[in-house]
N, C-alpha and C positions, 0 to 999 in steps of 0.2 A: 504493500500500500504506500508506503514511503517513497520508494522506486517510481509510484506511479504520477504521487505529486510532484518530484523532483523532476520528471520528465517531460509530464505535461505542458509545463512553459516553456519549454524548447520548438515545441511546434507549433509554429505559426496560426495553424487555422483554430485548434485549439486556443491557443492567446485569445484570439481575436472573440472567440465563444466564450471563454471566461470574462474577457473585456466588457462583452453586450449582455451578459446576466446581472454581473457588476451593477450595469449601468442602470440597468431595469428592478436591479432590490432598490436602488438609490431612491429612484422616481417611487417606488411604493412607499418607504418610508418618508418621503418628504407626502406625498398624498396621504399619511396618516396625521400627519401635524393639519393639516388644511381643515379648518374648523364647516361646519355645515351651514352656509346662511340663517339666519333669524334664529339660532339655537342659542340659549344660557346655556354654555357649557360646565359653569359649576355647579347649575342645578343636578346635573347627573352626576361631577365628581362628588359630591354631596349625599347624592342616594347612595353611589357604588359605595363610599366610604360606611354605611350603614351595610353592608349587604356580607355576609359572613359565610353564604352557601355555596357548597361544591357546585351550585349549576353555576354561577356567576363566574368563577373561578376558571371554571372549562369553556364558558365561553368568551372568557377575556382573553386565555390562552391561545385559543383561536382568530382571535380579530386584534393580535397583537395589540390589543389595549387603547383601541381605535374605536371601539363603542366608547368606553368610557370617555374617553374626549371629545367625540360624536363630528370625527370627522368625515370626510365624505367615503372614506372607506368602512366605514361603522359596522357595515354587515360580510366585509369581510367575502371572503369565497365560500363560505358556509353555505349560498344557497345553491353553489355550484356542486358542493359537494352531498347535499341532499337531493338534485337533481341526476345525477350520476349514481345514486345511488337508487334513486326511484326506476331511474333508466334502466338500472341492471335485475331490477325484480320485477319489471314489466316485459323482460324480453321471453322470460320463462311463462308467463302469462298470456301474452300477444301472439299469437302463429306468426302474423307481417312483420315485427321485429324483430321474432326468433328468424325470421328467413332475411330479412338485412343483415342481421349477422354474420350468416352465414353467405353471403355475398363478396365478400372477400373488401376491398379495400373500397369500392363503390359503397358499400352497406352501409362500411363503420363510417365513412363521411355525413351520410344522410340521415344516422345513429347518433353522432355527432352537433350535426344542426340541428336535431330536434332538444339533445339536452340543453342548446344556448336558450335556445326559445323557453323553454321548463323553468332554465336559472333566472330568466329574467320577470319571468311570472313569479316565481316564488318570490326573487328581491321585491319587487312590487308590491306582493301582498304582506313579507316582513315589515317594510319600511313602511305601510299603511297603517299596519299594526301598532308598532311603534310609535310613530306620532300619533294615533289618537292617543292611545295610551299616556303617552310621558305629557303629551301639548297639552292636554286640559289640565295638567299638575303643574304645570310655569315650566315645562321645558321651551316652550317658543312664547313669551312672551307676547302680549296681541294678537292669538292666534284667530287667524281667519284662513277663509280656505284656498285662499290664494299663497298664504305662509305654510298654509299644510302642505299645498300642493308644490312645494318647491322643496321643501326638505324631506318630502317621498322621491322625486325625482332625481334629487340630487343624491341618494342614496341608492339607488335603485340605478344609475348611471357609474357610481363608483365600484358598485358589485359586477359590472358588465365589463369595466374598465379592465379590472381585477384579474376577469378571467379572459380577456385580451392579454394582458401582458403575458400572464402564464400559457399560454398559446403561443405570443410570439418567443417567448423563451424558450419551449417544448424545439420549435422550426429554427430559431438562429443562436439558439447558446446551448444549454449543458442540462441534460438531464430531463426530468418529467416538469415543465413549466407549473402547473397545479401543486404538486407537494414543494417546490422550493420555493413557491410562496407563503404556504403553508408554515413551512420551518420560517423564513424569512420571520412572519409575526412572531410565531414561539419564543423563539432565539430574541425579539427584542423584549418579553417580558423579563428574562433570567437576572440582567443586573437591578431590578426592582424587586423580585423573588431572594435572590444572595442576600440583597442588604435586608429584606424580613427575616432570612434566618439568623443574618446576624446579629439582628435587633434583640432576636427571640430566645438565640442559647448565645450566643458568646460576650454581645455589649454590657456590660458591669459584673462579668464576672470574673475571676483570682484570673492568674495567668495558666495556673494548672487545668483549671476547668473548662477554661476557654480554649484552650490548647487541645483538650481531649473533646471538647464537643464541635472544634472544626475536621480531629479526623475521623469524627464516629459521621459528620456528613460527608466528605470526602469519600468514604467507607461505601456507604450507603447509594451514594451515586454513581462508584465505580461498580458496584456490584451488579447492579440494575440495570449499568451500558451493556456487561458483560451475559450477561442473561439474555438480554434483548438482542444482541449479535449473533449469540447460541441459538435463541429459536429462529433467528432470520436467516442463518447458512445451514441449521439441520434439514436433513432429508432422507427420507427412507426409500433407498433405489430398489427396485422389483427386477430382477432379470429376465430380460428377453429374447429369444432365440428364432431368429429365422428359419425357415426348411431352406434347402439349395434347392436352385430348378436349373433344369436343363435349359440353355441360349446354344444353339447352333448345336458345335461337338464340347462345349466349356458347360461344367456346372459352375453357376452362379450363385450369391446368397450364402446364405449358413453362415452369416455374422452374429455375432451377439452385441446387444446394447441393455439398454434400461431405462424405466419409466420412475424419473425422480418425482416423489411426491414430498412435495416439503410440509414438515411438520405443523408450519404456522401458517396453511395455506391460505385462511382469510386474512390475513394481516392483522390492521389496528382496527378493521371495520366493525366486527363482534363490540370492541372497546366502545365506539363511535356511536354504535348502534344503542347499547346497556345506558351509557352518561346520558345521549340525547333524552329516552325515555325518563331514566329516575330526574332528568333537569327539566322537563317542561311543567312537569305539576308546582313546582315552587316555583318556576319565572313566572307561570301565570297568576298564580298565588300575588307576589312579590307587583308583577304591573298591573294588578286590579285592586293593590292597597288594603288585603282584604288579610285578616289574623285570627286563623281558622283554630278553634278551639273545641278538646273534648278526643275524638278517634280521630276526625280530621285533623287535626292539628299534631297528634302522634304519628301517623301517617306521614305529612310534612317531615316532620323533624327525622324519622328511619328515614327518609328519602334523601336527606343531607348528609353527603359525605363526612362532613367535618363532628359530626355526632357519631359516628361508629368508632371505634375502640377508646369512646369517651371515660375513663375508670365513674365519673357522675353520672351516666345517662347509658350502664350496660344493654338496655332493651333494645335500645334505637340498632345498635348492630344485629339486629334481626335482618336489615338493611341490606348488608353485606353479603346474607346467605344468601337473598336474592340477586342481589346484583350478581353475583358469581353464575350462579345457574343461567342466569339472563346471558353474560360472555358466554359462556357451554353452549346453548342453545343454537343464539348468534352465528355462533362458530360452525356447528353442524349444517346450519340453515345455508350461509352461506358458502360453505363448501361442495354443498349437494347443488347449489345453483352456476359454480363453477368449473367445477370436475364431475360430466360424465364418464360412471365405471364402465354403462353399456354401451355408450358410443367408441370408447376404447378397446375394449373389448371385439366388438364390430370389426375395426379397423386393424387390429391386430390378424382378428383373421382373414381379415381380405389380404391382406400383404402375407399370407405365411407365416403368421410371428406367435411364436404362443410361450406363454411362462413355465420353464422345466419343472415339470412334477406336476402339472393343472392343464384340465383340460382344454381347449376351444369353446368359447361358447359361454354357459350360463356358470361352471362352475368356474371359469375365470373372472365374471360378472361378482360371484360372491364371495372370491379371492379376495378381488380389488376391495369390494364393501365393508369385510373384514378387517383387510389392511387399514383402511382409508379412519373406518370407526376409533381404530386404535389408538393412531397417529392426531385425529385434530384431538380428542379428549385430552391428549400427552399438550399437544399447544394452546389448549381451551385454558388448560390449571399451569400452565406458564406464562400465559397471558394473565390471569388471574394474580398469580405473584407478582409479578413487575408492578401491578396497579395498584398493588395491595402494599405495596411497602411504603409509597409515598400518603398513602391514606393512613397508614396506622402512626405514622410518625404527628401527624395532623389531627388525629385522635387523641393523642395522648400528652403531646404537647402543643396543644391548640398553633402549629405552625402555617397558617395560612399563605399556601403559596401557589399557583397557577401550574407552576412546572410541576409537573405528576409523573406517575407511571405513561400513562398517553403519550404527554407531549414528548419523552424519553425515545417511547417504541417508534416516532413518527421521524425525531430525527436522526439517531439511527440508521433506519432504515432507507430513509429517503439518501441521505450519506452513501451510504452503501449501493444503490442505487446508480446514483451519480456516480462515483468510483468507476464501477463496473463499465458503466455507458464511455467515460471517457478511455479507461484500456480497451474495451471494443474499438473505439476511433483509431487507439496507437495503432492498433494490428493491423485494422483496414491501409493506415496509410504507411504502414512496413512493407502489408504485402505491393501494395501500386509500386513502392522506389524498389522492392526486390524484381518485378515485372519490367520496369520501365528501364532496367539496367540492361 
């Protein structure tokens, strides 16, 4: 990996691609300082500063802290990212989309432009949301609907913006445009998060204690890169064997290869999926001003992160059981929507290919289901841990901080991602000067 950065700036067209990604976090993070016309922007830092719950937390982490200052990036790519996600559980659902898909590079384009259409409806109806909500509470001052209607739009135009850049950074820079914007926000909450931890265990204490509670964080967050690395390069390879066939008087074929299933095959989306649901009962809660009292109000409170491994308020991590089973679920759900066993299966035997010791057919169908069962549960309860170490430290030492297990497994990964894409580039342009010699 070392190797790969130290190289990378040697060639040219790579420069020039790290140059124009560069350039384009720039313009995002100067687009999150850009306040939203007719907005009190400390009426919001003024609520967030009252607001204590895991949903707030996740979604600041998300919108690099661009709601809260309520600038024109406020919503963030989040509605790109639940539109992509709507897109991928509608294709298993739709026959016509399931067959765009399967259309090859025609499909995904026209797969494509219906999620921008989607994002910008959802931004729409976000940002509409939003200002009724905060505008009749003094977040727009004089609100009339001509004030309403410029700070939906303006928000609803930066969400669009958003996922333009991350598109032209996908085609002229480095990596997946959509997650390095992604990290991009993450990444600028952490010097705001550091100095809460530091506020929180090491500001006024001995030199001893403070010493040993920067390397039990240290500790804690190397462990959690190191986990999240492990389930992103584990893989469980299946061997497969081709027959030989007769080409002319030459037998052909009878290579072996293998079907890598990786262990964490849905990613952070399980994670994505679990937060969004236990977060919207309390943001709605929280923008209708409303202090639900009695089983609702307990409810609430299990739904907030920052109550579970509370040693005051043991119940509330009842919360947790759920949410764990919820990733499990997640995980399976979206695996099965990913990875067909019987389509591989199929294909395996049309090409000759079948798994040593399994037969052709259904009982390689239930091979794969086997395997496949074994393998996300093993990435369901390791995804579960990564998420679970930043929540228990927040439980126990009321440490409110945005950078979680999530936002960890996202850049990570996305990291890793990019790496990968950019030694692909090295090789392609090794092999052209080995060619062109």
């Amino acid at each position: 990996m070392l190797e790969t950065l130290r190289n990378m700036f040697r060639v040219k067209d790579i420069r020039k691609r790290l140059f124009y990604t560069f350039m384009m976090l720039v313009v995002i993070r100067l687009g999150s300082q850009l306040p939203v016309p007719g907005v009190d922007r400390s009426y919001l830092a003024n609520w967030f500063a009252q607001q204590t719950g895991g949903a707030f937390n996740f979604f600041s982490a998300f919108t690099g802290g661009s709601f809260e200052r309520m600038s024109v990036f406020a919503l963030s790519i989040t509605p790109y990212i639940t539109s992509s996600i709507i897109m991928q559980l509608l294709t298993i659902a739709i026959p016509q989309l399931e067959e765009m898909q399967r259309d090859g590079e025609e499909g995904r384009k026209k797969i494509t432009s219906i999620t921008r259409y989607v994002t910008v409806a959802l931004a729409l109806i976000e940002s509409t949301a939003m200002t009724v909500a905060f505008g009749r509470s003094g977040m727009i001052p004089g609100i009339n609907f001509l004030k309403g209607l410029t700070v939906v739009l303006t928000m609803t135009a930066g969400s669009a913006f958003l996922m333009w850049i991350g598109e032209r950074i996908t085609e002229n820079g480095v990596g997946n445009g959509i997650s390095i914007v992604l990290v991009i926000n993450i990444v600028s909450r952490v010097p705001s998060d550091i100095g809460t931890l530091y506020e929180t265990f090491i500001q006024g204490k001995t030199l001893a204690r403070a010493g040993l509670a920067a390397l039990i964080i240290l500790a804690v967050i190397a462990v959690t890169i190191v986990l999240v690395i492990i389930l992103s390069d584990a893989t469980r390879r299946i061997p497969v064997q081709y027959a030989k066939k007769m080409q002319g008087r030459k037998m052909a074929g009878g290579q072996s290869t293998f079907i890598p299933l990786k262990v964490n095959t849905a990613g952070v989306i399980p994670v994505i999926f679990a937060s969004s649901l236990f977060s919207m009962p309390s943001m709605i809660v929280s923008f209708m001003g409303v202090q639900p009292a009695g089983v609702g109000g307990a409810i609430i409170n299990a739904l907030n992160q920052n109550n579970w491994f509370s040693p005051a308020r043991p119940v509330y991590s009842i919360g947790l059981a759920v949410y764990i089973l919820l990733i499990i679920a997640f995980a399976y759900f979206y695996t099965s929507i990913s990875f067909n066993p019987i389509e591989v299966a199929d294909n395996m035997k049309k090409q000759g290919g079948f798994i040593p010791g399994i037969r052709p057919g259904k009982p390689t169908v239930d091979y794969l289901n086997r395997i496949l069962n074994y393998i996300v549960l093993i990435g369901a309860i390791g995804l579960s841990i990564v998420v679970i170490i930043p929540i228990f430290f927040n439980g126990m030492f009321n440490a409110y901080v945005s950078f979680g297990g999530t936002s960890i497994i996202i850049i990570v990964s996305v990291i890793l991602e990019t790496i990968q894409q950019i030694e692909s580039q090295m090789v392609v342009r090794n092999y052209k000067g080995f060619l062109s010699e």
